[in-house]
Short mmCIF file of the C-alpha atoms (twelve columns), coordinates in Angstrom:
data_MODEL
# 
_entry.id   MODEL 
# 
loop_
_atom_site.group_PDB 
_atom_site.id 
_atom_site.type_symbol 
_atom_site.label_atom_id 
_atom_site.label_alt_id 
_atom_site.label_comp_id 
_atom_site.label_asym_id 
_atom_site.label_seq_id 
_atom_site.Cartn_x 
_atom_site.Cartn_y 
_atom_site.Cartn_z 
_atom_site.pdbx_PDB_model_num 
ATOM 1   C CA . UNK A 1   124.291 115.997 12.976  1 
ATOM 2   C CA . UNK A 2   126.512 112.772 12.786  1 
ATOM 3   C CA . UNK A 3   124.508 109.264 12.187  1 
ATOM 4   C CA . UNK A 4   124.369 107.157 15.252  1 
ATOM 5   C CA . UNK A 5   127.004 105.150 14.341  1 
ATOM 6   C CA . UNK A 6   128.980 107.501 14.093  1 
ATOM 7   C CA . UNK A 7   129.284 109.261 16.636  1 
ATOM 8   C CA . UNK A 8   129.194 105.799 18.926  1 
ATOM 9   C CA . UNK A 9   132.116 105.449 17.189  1 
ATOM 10  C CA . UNK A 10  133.765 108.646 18.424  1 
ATOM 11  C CA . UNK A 11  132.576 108.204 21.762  1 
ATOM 12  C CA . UNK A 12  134.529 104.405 21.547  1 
ATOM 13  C CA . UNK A 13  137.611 106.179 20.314  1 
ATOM 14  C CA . UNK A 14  137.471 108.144 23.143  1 
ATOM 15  C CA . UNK A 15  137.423 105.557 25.311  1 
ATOM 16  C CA . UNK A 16  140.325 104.217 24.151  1 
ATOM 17  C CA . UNK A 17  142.413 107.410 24.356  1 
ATOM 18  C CA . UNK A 18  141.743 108.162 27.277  1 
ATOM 19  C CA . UNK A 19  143.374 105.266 28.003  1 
ATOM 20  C CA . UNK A 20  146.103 105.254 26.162  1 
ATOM 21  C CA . UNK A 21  146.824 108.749 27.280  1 
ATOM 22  C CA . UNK A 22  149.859 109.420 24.819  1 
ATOM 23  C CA . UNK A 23  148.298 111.302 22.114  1 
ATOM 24  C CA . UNK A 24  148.950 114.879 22.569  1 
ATOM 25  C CA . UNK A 25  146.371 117.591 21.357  1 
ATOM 26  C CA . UNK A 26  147.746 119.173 18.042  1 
ATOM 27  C CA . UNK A 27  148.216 115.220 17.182  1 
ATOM 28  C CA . UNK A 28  144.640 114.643 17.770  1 
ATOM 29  C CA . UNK A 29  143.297 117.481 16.633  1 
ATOM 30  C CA . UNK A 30  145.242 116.952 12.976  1 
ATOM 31  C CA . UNK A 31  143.617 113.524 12.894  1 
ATOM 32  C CA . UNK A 32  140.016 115.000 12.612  1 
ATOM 33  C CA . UNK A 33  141.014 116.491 9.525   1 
ATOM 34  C CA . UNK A 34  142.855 113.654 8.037   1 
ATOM 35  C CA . UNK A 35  140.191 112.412 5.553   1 
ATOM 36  C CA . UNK A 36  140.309 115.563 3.926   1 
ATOM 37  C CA . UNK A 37  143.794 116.261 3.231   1 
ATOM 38  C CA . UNK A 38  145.350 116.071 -0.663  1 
ATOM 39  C CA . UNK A 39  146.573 112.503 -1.363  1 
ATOM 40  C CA . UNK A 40  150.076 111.964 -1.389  1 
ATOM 41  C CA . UNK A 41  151.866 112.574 -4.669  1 
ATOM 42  C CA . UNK A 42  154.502 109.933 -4.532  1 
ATOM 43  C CA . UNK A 43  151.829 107.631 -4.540  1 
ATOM 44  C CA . UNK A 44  150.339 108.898 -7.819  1 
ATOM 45  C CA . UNK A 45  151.510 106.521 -9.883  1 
ATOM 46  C CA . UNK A 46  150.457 102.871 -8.598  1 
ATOM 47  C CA . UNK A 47  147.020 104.504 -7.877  1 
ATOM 48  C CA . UNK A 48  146.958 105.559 -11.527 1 
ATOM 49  C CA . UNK A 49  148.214 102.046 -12.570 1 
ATOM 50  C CA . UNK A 50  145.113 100.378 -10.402 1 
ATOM 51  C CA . UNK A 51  142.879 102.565 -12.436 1 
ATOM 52  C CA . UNK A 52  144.169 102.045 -15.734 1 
ATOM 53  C CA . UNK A 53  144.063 98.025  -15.025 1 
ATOM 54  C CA . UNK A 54  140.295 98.747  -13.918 1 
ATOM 55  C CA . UNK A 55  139.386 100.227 -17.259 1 
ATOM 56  C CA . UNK A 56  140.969 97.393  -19.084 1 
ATOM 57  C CA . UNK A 57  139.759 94.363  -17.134 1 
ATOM 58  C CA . UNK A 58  136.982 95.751  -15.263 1 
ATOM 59  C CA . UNK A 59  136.965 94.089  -11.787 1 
ATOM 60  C CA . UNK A 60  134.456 91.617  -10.102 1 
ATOM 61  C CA . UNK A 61  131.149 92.899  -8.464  1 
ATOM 62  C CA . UNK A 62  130.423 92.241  -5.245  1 
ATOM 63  C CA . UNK A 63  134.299 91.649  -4.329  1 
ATOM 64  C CA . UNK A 64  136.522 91.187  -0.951  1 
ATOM 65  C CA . UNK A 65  138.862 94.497  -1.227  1 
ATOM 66  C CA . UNK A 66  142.581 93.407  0.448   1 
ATOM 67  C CA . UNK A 67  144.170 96.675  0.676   1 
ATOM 68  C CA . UNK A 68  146.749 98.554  2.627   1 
ATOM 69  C CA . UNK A 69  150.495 98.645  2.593   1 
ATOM 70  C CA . UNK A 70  153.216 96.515  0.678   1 
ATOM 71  C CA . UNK A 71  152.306 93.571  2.842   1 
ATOM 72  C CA . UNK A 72  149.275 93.542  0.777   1 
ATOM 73  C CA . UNK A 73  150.461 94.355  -2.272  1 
ATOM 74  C CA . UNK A 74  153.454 91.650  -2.043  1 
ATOM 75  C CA . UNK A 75  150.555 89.062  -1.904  1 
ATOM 76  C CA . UNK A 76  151.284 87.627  -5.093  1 
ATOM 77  C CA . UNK A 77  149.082 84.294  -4.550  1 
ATOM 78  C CA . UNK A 78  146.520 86.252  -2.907  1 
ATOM 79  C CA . UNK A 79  143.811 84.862  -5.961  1 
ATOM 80  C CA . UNK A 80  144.838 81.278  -5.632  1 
ATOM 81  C CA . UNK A 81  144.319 81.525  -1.780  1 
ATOM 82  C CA . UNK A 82  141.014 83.055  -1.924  1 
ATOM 83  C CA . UNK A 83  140.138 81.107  -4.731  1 
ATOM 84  C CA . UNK A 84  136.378 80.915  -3.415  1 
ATOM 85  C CA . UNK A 85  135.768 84.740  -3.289  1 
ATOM 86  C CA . UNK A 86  136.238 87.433  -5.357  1 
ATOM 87  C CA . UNK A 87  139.074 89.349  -4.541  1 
ATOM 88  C CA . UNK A 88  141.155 92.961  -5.487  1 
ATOM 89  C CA . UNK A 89  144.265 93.603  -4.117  1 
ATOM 90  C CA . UNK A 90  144.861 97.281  -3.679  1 
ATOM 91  C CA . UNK A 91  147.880 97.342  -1.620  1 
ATOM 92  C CA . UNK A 92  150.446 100.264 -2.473  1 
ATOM 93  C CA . UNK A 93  154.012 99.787  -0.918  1 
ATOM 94  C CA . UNK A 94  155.260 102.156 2.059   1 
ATOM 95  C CA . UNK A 95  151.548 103.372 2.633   1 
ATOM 96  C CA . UNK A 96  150.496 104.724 6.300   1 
ATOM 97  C CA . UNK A 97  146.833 104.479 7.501   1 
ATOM 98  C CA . UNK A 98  146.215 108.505 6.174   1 
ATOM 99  C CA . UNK A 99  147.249 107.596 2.844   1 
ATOM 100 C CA . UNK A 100 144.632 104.491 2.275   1 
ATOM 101 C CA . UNK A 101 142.106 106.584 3.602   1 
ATOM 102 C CA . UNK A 102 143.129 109.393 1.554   1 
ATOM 103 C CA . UNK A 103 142.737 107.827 -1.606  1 
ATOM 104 C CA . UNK A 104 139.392 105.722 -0.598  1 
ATOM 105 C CA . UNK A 105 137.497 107.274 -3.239  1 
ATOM 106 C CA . UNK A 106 139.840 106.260 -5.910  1 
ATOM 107 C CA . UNK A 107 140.858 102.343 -4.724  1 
ATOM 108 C CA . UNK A 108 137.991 101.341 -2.076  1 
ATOM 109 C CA . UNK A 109 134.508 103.410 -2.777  1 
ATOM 110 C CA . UNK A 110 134.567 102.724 -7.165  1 
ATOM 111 C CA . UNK A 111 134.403 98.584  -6.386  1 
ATOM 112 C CA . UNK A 112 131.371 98.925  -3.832  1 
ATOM 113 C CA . UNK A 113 132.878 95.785  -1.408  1 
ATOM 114 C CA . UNK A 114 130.845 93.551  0.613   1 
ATOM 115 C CA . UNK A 115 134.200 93.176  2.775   1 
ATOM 116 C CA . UNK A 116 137.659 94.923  3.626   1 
ATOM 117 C CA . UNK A 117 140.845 93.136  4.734   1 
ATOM 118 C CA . UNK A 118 142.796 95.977  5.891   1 
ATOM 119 C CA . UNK A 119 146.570 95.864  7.433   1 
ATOM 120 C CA . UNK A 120 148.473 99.042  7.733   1 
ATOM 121 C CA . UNK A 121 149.944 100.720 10.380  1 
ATOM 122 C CA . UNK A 122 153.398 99.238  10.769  1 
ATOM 123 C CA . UNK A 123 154.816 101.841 8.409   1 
ATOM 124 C CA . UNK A 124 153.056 104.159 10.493  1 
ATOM 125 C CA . UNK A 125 155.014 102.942 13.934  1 
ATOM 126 C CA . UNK A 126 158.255 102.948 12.390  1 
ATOM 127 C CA . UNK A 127 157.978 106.625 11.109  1 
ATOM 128 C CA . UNK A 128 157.324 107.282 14.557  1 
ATOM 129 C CA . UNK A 129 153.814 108.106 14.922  1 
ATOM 130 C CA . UNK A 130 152.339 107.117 18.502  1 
ATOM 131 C CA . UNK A 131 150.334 103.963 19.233  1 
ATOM 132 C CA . UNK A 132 147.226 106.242 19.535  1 
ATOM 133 C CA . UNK A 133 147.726 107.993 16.005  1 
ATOM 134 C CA . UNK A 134 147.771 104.855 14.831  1 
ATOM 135 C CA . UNK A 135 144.506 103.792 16.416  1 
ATOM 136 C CA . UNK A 136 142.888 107.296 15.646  1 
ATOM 137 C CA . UNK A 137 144.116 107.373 12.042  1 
ATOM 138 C CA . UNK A 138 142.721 103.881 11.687  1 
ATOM 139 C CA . UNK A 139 139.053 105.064 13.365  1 
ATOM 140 C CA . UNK A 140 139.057 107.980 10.808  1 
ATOM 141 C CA . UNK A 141 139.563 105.383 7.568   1 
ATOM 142 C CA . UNK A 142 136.745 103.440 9.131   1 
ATOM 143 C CA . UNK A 143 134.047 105.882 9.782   1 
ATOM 144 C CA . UNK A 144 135.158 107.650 6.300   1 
ATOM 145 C CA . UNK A 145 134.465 104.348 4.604   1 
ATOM 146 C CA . UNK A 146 131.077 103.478 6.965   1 
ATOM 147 C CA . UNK A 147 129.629 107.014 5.658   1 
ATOM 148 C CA . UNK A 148 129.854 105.753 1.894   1 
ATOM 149 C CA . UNK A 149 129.829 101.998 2.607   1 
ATOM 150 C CA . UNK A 150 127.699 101.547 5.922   1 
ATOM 151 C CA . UNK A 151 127.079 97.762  5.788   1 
ATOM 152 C CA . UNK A 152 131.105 96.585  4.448   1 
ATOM 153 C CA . UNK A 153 132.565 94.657  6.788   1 
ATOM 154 C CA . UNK A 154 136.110 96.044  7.927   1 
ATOM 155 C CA . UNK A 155 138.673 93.517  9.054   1 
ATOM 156 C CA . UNK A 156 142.164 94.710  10.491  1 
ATOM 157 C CA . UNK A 157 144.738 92.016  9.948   1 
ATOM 158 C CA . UNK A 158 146.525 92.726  13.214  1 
ATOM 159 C CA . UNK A 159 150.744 94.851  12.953  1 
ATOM 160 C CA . UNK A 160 152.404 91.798  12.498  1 
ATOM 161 C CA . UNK A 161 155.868 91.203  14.755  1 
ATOM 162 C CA . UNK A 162 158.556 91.009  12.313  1 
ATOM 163 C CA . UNK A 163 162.088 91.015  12.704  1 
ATOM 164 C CA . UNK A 164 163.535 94.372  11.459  1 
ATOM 165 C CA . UNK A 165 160.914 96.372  13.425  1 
ATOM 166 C CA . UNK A 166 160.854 94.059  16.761  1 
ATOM 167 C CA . UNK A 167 162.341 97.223  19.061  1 
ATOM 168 C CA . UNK A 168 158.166 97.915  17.982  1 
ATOM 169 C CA . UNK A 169 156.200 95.443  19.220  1 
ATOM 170 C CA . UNK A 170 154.945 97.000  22.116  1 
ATOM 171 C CA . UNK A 171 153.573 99.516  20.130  1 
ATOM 172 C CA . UNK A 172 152.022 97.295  18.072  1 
ATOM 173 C CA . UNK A 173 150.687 95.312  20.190  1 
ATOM 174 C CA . UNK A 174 149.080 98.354  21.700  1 
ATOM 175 C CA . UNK A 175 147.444 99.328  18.831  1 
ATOM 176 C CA . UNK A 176 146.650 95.446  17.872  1 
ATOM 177 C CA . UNK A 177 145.011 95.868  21.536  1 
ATOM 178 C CA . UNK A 178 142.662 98.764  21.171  1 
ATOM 179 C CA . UNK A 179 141.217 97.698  18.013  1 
ATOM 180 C CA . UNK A 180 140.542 94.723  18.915  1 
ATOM 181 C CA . UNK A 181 138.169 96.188  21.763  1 
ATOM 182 C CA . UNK A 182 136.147 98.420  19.647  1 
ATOM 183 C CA . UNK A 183 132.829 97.660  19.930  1 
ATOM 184 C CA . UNK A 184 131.223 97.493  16.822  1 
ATOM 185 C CA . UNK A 185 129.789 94.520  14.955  1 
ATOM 186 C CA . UNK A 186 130.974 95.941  11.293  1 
ATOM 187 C CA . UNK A 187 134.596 95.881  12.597  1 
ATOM 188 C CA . UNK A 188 136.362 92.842  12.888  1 
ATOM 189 C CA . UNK A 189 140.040 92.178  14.287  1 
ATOM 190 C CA . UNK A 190 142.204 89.210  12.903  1 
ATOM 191 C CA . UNK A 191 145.338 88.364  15.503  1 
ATOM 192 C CA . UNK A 192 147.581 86.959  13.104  1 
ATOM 193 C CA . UNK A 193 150.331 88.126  16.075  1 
ATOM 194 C CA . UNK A 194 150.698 85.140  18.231  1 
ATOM 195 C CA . UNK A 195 150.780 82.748  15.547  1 
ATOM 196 C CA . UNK A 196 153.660 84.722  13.856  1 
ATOM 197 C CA . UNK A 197 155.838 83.558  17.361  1 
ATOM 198 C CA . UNK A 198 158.467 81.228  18.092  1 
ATOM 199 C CA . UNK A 199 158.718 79.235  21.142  1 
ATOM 200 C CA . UNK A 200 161.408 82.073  22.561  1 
ATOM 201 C CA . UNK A 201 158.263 84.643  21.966  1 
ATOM 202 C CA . UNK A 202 160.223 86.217  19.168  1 
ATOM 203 C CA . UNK A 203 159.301 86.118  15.600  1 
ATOM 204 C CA . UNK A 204 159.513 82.927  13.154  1 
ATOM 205 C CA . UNK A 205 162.447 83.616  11.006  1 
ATOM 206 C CA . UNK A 206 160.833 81.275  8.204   1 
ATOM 207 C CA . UNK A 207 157.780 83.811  7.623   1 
ATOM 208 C CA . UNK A 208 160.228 86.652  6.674   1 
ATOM 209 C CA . UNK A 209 161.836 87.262  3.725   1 
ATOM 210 C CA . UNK A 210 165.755 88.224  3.837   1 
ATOM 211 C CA . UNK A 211 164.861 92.307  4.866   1 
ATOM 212 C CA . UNK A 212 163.088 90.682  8.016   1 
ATOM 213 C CA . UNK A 213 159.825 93.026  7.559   1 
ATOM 214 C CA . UNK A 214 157.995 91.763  4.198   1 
ATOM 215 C CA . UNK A 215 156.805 87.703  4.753   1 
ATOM 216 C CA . UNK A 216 157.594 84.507  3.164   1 
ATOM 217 C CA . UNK A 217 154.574 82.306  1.269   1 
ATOM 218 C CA . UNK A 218 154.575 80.385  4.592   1 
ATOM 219 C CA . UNK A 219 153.733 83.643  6.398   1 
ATOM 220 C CA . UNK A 220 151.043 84.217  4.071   1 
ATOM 221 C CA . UNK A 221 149.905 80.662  4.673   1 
ATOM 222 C CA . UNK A 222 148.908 81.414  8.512   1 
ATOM 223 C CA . UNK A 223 147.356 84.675  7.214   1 
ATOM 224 C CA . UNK A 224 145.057 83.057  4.773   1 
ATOM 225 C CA . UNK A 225 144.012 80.003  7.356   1 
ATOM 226 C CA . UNK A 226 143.072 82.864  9.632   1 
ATOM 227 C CA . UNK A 227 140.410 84.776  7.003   1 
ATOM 228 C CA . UNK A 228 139.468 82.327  4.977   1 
ATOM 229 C CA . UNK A 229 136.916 81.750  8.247   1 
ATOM 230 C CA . UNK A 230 136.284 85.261  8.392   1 
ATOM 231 C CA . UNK A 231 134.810 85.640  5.206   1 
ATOM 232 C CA . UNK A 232 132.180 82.550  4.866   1 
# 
């Protein structure tokens, strides 16, 4: 028998594809099994790097895990900006939602965090994957972590708008959408979208860097004025 929470949680998820009404049935019936499936080999070797670092500078207790695609991983001032927590960066370039929660036991589970920044998902969009995979892939991670980790905090940094994937936005705002509305106090939802915005509605060519998808340190600057509240 599932804990309460969990199957709330299902029952929530339900909810919101129902409403979304765009994820077929073989699509949601992979999902269930997603958790479960081998981790991706071409990711083998930055896991193994995070690892190796871990045995020879073991990292703090008690820590606020960032993790999730190369957005996170590009966050190359994420210490100085967080400079009043402890903080891990486990963010592993060209990830999807599947593959974080695929290797959870390896980069999440082993550091025991009070709280999770989490953004993936744009990968996910632009490989083509519906906005309700996204938001189903993204309910599995959570309830996989919730079983190990009941009382870590989640936070989903909301799919950011960026310029080389803008023909996407409704998508992402879709997804941005749904999990903002699930009802659960250990999930939290961080809309770093309409700040991201010019005046036109279209993104702020000063938070990208030259490809147009990965941001500039003044992108990062919004992000971090947005959590560092979050976390106190």
């Amino acid at each position: 028998m599932l804990p309460p929470f969990v199957t709330h949680r299902y029952w929530s998820l339900a909810l919101l594809l129902s409403l979304l009404s765009v994820l077929p049935r073989a699509e949601a019936q992979t999902n269930a099994a997603a958790a479960t499936n081998s981790p991706p080999a071409r990711f083998e070797k930055e896991i193994q790097a995070f690892e190796d670092a871990d045995r020879l500078h073991p990292p703090p207790a008690d820590a606020i895990l960032f993790v999730g695609s190369s957005t996170i991983r590009l966050w190359s001032t994420l210490t100085n900006d967080f400079a009043d927590w402890p903080v891990i960066n486990r963010g592993f370039g060209g990830s999807h939602i599947p593959d974080v929660t695929a290797f959870a036991s390896r980069i999440i589970f082993p550091y025991n965090p009070r709280t999770i920044v989490f953004y993936a998902g744009d990968n996910d969009l632009a490989d083509g994957h519906s906005a309700a995979k996204v938001v189903a892939d993204y309910h599995e991670f959570t309830v996989l972590v919730h079983a190990r980790l009941p009382r870590a905090k989640v936070l989903f940094l909301a799919i950011k708008p960026s310029l080389k994937r803008w023909q996407l936005h409704e998508q992402a705002l879709t997804v941005n959408q749904a999990i903002a509305s699930l009802p659960d106090p250990w999930l939290g939802f961080i809309d770093t979208y309409p700040p991201m915005l010019g005046e036109a509605g279209r993104p702020r060519p000063e938070l990208y860097q030259e490809d147009g998808l990965h941001m500039t340190s003044a992108g990062y600057a919004i992000w971090t004025g947005l959590i560092r509240p979050r976390l106190r």
